[in-house]
C-alpha positions as CSV (number, residue, x, y, z in Angstrom):
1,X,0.0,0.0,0.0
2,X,2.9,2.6,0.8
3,X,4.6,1.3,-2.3
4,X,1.7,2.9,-4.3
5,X,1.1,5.8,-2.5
6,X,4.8,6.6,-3.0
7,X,4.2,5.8,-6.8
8,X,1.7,8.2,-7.3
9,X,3.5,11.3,-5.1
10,X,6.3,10.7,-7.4
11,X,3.7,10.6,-10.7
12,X,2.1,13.6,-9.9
13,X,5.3,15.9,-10.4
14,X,6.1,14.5,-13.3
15,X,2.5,15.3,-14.7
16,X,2.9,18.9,-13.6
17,X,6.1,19.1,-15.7
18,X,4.4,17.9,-18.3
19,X,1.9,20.9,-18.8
20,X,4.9,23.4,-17.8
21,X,6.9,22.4,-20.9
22,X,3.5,22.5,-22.9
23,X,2.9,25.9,-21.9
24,X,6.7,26.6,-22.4
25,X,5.8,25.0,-26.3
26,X,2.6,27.2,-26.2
27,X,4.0,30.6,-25.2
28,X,7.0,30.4,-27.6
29,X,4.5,29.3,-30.6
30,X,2.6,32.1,-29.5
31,X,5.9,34.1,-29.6
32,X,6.9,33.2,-32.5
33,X,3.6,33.7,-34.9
34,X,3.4,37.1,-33.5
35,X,7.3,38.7,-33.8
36,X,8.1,38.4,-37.7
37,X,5.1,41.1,-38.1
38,X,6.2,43.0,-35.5
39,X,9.5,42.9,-36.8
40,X,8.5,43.8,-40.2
41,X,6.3,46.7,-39.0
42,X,8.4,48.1,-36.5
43,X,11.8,47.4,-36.5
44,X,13.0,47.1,-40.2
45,X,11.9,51.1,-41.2
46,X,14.0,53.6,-40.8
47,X,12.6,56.6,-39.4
48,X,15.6,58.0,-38.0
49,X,17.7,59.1,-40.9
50,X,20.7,57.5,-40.1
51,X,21.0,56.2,-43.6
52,X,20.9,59.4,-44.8
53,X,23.4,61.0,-42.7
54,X,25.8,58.2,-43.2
55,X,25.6,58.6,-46.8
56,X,26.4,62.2,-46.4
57,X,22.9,64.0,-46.9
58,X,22.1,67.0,-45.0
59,X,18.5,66.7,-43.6
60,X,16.4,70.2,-43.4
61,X,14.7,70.8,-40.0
62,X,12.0,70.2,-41.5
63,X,13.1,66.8,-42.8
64,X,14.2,66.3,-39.4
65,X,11.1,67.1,-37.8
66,X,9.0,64.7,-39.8
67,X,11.1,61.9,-39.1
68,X,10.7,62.7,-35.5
69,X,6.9,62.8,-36.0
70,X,7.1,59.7,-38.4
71,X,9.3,58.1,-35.5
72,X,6.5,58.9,-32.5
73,X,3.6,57.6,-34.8
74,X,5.8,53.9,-35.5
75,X,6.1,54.1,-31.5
76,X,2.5,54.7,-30.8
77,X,1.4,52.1,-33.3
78,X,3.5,49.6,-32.3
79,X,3.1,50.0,-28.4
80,X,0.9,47.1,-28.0
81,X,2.7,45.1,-30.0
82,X,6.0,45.4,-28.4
83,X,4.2,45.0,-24.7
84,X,2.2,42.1,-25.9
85,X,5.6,40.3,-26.9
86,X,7.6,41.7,-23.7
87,X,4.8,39.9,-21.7
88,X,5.1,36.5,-23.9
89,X,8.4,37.2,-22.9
90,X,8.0,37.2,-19.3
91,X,5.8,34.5,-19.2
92,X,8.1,31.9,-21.0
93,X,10.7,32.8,-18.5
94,X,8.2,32.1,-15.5
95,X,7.1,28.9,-17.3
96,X,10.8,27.9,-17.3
97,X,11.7,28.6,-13.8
């Protein structure tokens, strides 16, 4: 009778561990679907100018100012998305603890 009672205490862990790497699996799917449109949206413009002053372009204030308004606009639109990953982030690292 102990024998089994002993069996299933060690089972149960092992069924708990079970869902956390499913979850883990789940989270990083999750993760994963929802970055490369992020990352295409929000990351791969550039708003800054950089290019342009690397190449050796001189940008107007004007110029300058609309990037910086182009710049606040990608930030504000892509807000959500960035906290939505940063939260799939955090969770996947909870998971894995």
């Amino acid at each position: 009778m102990r024998f089994r009672v002993l069996i299933l205490l060690a089972v149960i862990p092992l069924a708990g561990c079970e869902s956390k790497a499913h979850k883990v699996q789940r989270l990083q799917a999750e993760y994963s679907a929802a970055y490369p449109s992020y990352a295409t949206a929000c990351l791969y413009e550039d708003s800054s100018g950089a290019a342009r002053l690397l190449m050796g372009q001189k940008l107007t204030t004007e110029q300058m100012a609309a990037l910086e308004a182009r710049k606040k606009a990608r930030e504000a639109q892509c807000k959500p998305q960035s906290d939505h990953l940063a939260q799939l982030q955090r969770e996947i690292l909870a998971a894995q603890q």
